[in-house]
Every structure is written in structure tokens, then in C-alpha cells.
LOPAPA-29596 format. One record per residue: x, y, z of N, C-alpha, C in turn; residue number from 0. Coordinates in steps of 0.1 Angstrom, whole numbers, padded with zeros to 4 digits, always signed. Last residue first. Layout:
BEGIN
+-------+-------+-------+-------+-------+-------+-------+-------+-------+-----+
:  n_xx :  n_yy :  n_zz : ca_xx : ca_yy : ca_zz :  c_xx :  c_yy :  c_zz : seq :
+-------+-------+-------+-------+-------+-------+-------+-------+-------+-----+
:     X :     Y :     Z :     X :     Y :     Z :     X :     Y :     Z : NUM :
...
+-------+-------+-------+-------+-------+-------+-------+-------+-------+-----+
This chain:
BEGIN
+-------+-------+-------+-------+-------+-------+-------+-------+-------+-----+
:  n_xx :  n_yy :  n_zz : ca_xx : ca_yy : ca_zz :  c_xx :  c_yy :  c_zz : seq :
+-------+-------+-------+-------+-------+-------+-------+-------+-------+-----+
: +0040 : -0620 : -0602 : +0042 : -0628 : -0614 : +0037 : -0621 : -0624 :  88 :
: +0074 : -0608 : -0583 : +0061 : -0606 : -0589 : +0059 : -0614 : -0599 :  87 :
: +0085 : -0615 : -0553 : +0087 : -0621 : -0567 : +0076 : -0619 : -0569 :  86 :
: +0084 : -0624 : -0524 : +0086 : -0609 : -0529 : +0088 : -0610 : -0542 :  85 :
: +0081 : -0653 : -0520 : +0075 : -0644 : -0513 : +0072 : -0630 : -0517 :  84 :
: +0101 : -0661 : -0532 : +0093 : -0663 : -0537 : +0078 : -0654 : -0530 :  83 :
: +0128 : -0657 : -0515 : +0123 : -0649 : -0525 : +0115 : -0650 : -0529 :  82 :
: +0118 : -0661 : -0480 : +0125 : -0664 : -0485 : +0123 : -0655 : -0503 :  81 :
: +0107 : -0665 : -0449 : +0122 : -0660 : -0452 : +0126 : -0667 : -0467 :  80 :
: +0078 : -0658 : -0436 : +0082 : -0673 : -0444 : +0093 : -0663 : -0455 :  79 :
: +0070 : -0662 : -0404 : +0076 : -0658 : -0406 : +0080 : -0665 : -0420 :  78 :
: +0035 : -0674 : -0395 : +0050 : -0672 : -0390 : +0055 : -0662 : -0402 :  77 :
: +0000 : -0663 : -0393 : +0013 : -0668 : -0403 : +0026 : -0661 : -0398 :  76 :
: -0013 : -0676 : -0365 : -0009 : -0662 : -0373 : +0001 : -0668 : -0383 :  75 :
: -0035 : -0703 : -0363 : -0034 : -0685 : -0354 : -0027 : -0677 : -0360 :  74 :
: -0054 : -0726 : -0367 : -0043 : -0718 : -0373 : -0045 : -0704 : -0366 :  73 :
: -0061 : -0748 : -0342 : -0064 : -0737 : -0356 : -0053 : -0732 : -0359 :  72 :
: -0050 : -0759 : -0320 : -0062 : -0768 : -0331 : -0064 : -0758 : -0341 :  71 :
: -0045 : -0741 : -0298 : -0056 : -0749 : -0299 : -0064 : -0756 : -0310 :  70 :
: -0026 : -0727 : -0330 : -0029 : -0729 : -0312 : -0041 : -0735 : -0311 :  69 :
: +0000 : -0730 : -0349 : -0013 : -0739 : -0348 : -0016 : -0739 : -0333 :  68 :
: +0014 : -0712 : -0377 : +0012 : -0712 : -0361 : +0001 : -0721 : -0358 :  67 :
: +0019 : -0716 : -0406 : +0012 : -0711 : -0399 : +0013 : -0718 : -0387 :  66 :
: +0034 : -0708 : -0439 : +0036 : -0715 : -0425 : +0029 : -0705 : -0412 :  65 :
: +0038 : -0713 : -0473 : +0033 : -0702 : -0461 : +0034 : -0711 : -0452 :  64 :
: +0055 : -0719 : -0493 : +0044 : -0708 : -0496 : +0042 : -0698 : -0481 :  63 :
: +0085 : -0734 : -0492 : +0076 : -0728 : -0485 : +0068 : -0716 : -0487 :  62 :
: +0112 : -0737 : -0511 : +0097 : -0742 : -0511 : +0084 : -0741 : -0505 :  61 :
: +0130 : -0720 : -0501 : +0121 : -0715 : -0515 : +0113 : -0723 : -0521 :  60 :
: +0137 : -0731 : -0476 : +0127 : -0723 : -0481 : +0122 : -0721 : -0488 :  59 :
: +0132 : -0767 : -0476 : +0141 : -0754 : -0479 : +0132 : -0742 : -0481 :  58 :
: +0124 : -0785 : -0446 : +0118 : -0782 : -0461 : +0129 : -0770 : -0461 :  57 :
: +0131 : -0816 : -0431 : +0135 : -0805 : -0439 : +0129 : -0796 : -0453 :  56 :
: +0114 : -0841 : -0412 : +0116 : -0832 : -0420 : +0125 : -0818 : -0426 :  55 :
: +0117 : -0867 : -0388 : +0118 : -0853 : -0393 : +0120 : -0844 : -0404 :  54 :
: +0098 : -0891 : -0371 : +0103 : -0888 : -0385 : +0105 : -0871 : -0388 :  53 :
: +0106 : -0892 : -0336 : +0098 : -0891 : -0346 : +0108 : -0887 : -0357 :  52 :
: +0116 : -0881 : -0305 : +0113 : -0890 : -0312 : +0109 : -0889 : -0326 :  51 :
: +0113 : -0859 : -0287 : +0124 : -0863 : -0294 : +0125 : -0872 : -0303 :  50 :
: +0085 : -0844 : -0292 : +0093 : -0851 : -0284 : +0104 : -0853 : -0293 :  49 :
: +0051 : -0846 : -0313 : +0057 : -0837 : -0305 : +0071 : -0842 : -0296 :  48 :
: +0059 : -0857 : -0346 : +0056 : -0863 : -0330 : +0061 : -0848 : -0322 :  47 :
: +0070 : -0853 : -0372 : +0055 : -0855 : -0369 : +0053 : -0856 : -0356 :  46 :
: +0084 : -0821 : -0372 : +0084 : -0835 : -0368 : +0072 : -0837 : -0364 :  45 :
: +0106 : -0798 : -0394 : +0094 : -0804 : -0385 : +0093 : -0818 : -0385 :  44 :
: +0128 : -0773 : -0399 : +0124 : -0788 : -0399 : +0114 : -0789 : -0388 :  43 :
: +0134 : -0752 : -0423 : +0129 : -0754 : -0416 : +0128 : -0767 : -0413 :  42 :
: +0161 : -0731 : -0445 : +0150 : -0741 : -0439 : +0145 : -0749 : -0430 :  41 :
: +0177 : -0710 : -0439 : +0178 : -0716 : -0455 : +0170 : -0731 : -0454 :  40 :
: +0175 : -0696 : -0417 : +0171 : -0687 : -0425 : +0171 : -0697 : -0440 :  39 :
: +0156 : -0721 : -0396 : +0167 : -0713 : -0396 : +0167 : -0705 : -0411 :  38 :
: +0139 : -0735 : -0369 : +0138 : -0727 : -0379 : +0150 : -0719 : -0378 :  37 :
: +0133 : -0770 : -0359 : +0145 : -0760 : -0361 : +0135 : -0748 : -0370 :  36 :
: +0108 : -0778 : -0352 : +0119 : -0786 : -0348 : +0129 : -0771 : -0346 :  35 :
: +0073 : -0777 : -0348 : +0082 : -0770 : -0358 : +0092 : -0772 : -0348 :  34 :
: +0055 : -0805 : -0360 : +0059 : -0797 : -0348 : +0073 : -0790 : -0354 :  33 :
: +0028 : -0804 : -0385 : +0038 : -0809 : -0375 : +0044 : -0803 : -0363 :  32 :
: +0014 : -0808 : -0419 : +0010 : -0807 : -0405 : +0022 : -0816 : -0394 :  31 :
: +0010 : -0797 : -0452 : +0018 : -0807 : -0440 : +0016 : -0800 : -0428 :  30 :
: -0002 : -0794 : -0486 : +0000 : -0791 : -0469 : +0007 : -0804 : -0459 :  29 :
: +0015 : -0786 : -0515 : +0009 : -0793 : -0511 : +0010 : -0791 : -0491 :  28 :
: +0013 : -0783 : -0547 : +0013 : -0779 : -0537 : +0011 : -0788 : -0530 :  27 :
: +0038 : -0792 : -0580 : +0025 : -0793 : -0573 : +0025 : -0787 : -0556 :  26 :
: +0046 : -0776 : -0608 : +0054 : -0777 : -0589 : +0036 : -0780 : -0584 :  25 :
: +0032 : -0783 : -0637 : +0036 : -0775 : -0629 : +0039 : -0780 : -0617 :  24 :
: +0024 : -0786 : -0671 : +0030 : -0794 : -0659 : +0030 : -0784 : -0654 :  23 :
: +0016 : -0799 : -0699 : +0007 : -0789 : -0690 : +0013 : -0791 : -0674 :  22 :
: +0039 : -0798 : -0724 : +0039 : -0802 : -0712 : +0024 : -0794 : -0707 :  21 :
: +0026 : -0805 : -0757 : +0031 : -0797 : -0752 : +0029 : -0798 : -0734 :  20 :
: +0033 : -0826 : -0781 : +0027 : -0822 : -0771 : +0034 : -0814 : -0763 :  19 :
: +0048 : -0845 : -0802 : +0045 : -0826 : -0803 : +0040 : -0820 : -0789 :  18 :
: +0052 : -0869 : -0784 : +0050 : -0862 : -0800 : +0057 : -0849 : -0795 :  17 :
: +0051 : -0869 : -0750 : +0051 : -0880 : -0760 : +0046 : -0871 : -0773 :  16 :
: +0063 : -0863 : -0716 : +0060 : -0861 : -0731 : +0061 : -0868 : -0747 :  15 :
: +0060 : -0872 : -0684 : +0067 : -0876 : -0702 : +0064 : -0869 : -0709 :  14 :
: +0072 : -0846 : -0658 : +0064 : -0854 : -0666 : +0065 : -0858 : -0682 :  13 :
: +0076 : -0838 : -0626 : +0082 : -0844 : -0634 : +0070 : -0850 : -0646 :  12 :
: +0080 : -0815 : -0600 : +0073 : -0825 : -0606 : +0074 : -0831 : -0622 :  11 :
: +0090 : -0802 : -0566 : +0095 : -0809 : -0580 : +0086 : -0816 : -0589 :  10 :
: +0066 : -0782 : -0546 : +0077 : -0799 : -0548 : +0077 : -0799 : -0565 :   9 :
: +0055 : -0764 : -0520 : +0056 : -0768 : -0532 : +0070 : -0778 : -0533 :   8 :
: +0033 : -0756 : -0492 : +0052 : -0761 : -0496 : +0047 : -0768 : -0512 :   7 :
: +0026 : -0747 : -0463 : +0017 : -0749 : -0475 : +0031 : -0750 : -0485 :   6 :
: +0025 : -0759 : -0431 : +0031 : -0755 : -0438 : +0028 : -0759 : -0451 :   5 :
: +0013 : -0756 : -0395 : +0009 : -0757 : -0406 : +0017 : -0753 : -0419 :   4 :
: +0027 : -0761 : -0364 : +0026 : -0756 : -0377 : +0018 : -0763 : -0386 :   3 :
: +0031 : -0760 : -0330 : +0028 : -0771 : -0341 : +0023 : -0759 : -0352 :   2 :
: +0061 : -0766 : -0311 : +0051 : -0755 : -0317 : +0044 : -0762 : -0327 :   1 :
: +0069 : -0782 : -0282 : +0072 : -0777 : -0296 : +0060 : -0771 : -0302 :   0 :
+-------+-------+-------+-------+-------+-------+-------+-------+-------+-----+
């Protein structure tokens, strides 16, 4: 299996108490694996190279970026299928 690097944003939640105003945002965050399935509405990876192991699902329109891992580095950014990608801020 292929081992990836993948930079993915997540949900984040927070109280507000008075008038205040949230300072909140989708925190980021990296993950390191073996890339399982890639399909056009999300990708799974597994911590174990083999059949074995805890597997993941990330959806696309959480995926910042995903990178190819040869010898221990990062080699080329895959392919990352989705609209956040082409969305101007």
C-alpha cells in the first residue's frame, strides 16, 4: 500500500457565554497512513500497512492536501478531488 500524508480539516465546536463573540474555526490537522481506497467522495487509510489495522474515512471536502510518501518523504501531492480546492477566499 502507498503511504500518504494527509492535511484534513474537522468540525469544531464552541460555548459562548454573554455578548461574546465566537473566535472559532475547523481546526487542521495531519495524519500519516497507508492509502486503502481512493474514490471520488473519500478516501481511506490505514494505520498498518496489510489487512489488518484501524481504518479511516476522510470525505473529501475535508481534505486540504494529500501527499505521496516514498522513502520516508513526501514526494508529490496526489490528487485532492474536491471544491475547496477551487473556492476563492
Amino acid at each position: 500500500m502507498q503511504p500518504v500524508i494527509i492535511k484534513w480539516v474537522d468540525i469544531t465546536t464552541e460555548l459562548v457565554w454573554n455578548d461574546d463573540k465566537p473566535k472559532i474555526k475547523p481546526l487542521e490537522f495531519t495524519s500519516i497512513g497507508f492509502l486503502v481506497e481512493d474514490r471520488d467522495e473519500y478516501v481511506v487509510v490505514s494505520d498498518t500497512d496489510g489487512e489488518w489495522g484501524q481504518h479511516t474515512a476522510y470525505p473529501r471536502g475535508c481534505i486540504l492536501q494529500m501527499r505521496e510518501l516514498k522513502d520516508g518523504k513526501p514526494n508529490r501531492v496526489a490528487k485532492v478531488r474536491n471544491k475547496r480546492t477551487s473556492r476563492k477566499n
